[in-house]
C-alpha positions in Angstrom: 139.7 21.3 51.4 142.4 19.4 53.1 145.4 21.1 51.1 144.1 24.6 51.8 143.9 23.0 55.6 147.4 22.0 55.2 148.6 25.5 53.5 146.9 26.8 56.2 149.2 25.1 59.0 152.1 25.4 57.0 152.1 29.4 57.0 150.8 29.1 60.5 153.8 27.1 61.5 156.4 29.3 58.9 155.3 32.6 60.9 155.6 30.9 64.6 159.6 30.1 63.3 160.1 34.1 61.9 158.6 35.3 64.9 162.1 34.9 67.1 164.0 35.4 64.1 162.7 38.5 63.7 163.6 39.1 67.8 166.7 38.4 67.1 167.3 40.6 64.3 165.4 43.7 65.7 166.5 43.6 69.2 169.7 41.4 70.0 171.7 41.8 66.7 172.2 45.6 67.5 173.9 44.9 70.3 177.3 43.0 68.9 178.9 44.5 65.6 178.4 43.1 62.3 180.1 39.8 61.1 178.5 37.8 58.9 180.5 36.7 56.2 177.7 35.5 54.0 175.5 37.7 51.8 171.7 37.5 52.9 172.9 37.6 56.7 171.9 34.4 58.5 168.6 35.7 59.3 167.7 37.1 56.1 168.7 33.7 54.4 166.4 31.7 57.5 163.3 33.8 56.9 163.7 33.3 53.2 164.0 29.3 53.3 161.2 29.3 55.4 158.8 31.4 53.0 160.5 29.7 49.8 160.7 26.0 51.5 158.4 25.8 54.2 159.1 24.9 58.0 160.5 21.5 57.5 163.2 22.0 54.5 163.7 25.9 55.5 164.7 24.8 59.3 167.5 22.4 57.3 168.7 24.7 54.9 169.4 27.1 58.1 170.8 24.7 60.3 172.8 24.2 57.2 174.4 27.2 56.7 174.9 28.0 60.1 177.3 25.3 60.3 179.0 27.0 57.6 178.8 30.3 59.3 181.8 31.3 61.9 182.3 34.7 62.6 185.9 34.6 63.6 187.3 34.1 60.4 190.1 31.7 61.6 188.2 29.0 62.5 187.6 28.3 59.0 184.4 28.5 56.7 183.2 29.7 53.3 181.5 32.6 52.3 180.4 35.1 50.0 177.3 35.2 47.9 175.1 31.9 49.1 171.1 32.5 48.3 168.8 30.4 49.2 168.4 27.7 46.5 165.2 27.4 44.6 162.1 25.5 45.3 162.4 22.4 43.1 159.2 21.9 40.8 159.5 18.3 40.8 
């Protein structure tokens, strides 16, 4: 009973951090033009490591990459094809 209590919070809390994500992607990103240089886009990658990793690891692997993620290209920064990695099974 308690780790269905705790699965319960945990897509409880996962929904509460795509909720402005998903703000973001419907009604703010259309204003400025496109420049992500990754492949998923920021958001995409976010909601993803949320689902895949839950709210704890998910909100690092996004803070992650959008350290890596400048949209003026000069300022330096990878990109290309970076998917979220997979949930470990250990």
């Amino acid at each position: 009973m308690l780790k269905s209590a705790l699965e319960a919070v945990r897509r409880i809390a996962v929904a509460l951090l795509i909720a402005p994500i998903r703000f973001y992607r419907y009604f703010i990103s259309p204003m400025f033009p496109p420049a992500c240089r990754f492949t998923p886009t920021c958001s995409q990658y976010a909601i993803e490591a949320l689902r895949v990793h839950g709210p704890l690891k998910g909100l690092y692997l996004t803070a992650r990459r959008l350290s890596r993620c400048h949209p003026i290209r000069w300022l330096g920064g990878s990109h290309g094809f970076d998917p979220v990695p997979p949930r470990s099974t250990e």
